[in-house]
C-alpha positions as MATLAB code, in Angstrom:
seq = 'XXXXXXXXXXXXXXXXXXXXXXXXXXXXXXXXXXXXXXXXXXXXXXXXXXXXXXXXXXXXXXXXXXXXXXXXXXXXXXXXXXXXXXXXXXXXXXXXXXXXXXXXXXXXXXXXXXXXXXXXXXXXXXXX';
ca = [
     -38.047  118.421  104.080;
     -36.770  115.107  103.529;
     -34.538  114.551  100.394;
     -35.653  112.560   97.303;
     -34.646  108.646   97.569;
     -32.280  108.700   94.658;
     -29.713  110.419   96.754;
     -30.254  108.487   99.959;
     -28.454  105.679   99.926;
     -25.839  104.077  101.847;
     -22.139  104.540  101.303;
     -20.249  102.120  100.336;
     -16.797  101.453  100.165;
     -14.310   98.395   98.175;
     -10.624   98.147   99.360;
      -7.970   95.698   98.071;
      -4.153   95.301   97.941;
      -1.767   92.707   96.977;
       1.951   93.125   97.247;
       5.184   91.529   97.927;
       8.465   92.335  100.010;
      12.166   90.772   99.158;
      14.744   90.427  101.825;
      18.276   90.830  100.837;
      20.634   88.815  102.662;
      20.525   90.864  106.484;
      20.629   94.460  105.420;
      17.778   95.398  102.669;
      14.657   94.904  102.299;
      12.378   95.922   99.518;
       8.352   96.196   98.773;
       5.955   96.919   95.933;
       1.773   97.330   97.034;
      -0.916   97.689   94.656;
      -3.917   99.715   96.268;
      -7.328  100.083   94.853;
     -10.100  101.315   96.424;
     -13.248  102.435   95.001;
     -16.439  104.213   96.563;
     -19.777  104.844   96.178;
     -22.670  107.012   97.127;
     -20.510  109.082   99.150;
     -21.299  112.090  100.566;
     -21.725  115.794   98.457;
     -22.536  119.195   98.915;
     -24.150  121.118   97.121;
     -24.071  125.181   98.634;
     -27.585  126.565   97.384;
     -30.646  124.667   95.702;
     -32.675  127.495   96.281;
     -31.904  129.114   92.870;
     -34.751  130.493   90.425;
     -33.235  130.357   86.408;
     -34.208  132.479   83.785;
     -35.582  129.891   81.126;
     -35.357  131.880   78.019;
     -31.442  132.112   79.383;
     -30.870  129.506   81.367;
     -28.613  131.934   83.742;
     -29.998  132.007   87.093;
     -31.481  135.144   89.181;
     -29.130  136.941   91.280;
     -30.090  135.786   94.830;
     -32.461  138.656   96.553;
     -32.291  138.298  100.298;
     -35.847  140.186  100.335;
     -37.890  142.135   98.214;
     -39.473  141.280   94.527;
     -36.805  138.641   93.269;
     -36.999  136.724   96.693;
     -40.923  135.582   95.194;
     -39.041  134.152   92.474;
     -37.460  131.493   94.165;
     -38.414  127.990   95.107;
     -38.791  128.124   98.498;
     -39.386  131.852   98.902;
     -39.727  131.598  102.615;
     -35.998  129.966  102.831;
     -32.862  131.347  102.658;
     -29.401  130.074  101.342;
     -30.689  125.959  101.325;
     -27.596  123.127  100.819;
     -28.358  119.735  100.356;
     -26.147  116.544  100.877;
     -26.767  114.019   98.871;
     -24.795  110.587   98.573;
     -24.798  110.749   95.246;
     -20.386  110.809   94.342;
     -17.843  107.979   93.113;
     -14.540  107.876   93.902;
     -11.476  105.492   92.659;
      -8.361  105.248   93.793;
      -5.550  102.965   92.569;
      -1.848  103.407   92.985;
       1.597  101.293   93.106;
       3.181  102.455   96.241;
       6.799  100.903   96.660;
       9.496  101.301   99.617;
      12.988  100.449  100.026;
      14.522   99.998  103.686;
      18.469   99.620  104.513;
      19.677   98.462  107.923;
      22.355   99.958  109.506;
      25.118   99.627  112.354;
      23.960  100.958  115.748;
      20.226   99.926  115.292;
      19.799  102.850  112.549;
      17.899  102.216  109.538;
      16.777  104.439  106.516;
      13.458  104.048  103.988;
      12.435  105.191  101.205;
       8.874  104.998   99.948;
       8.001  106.425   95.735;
       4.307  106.140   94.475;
       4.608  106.983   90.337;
       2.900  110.198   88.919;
      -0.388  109.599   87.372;
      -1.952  106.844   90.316;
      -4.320  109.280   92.482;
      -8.210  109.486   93.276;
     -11.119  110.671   90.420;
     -13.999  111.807   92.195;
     -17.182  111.739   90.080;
     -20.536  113.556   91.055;
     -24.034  112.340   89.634;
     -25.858  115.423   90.745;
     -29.130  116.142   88.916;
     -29.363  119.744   87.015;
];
């Protein structure tokens, strides 16, 4: 059974960075990169849609594999159904920075910090 058009639609993705670097003199080098990237209509799961609710309690049946509760589900003649729509958002923005020192004897060392609080929100439109 093909899924309803609202949650068929193509992914989509945005990317962008800017960011410098800074030599100094032969033996350090530093960088600071600003990352964004933000999607859309990705892909979801969603682990059973075959569910039957109660609507004077709006809590839903306890699943019945067979016998008299299984006629009270949507597609009686299914089990356990998922569904994938492309229906999340993501966003992701952070200020990643690194610090590299040259050493004698071809050796080098590098540090690299991205601040608390820059990470990925994932957002999910599903109906229900």
């Amino acid at each position: 059974m093909p899924a309803p058009d609202q949650y068929m639609q193509m992914a989509r993705a945005w990317t962008s960075s800017i960011g410098f670097q800074h030599q100094f003199g032969s033996v350090a080098q530093m960088q600071a990169d600003y990352i964004y990237r933000k999607g859309d209509h990705e892909k979801d799961t969603l682990d059973n849609i075959n569910l039957a609710y109660n609507p004077a309690t709006g809590v839903n049946y306890p699943y019945a594999a067979s016998g008299p509760g299984r006629a009270l589900l949507p597609y009686p003649q299914y089990g356990t159904m998922s569904m994938i729509p492309h229906n999340t958002r993501s966003r992701y923005e952070a200020l990643q920075t690194a610090f590299t020192k040259r050493m004698s004897q071809r050796w080098q060392a590098s540090a690299t910090y991205t601040p608390r609080g820059c990470g990925t929100r994932r957002t999910s439109r599903s109906a229900g």
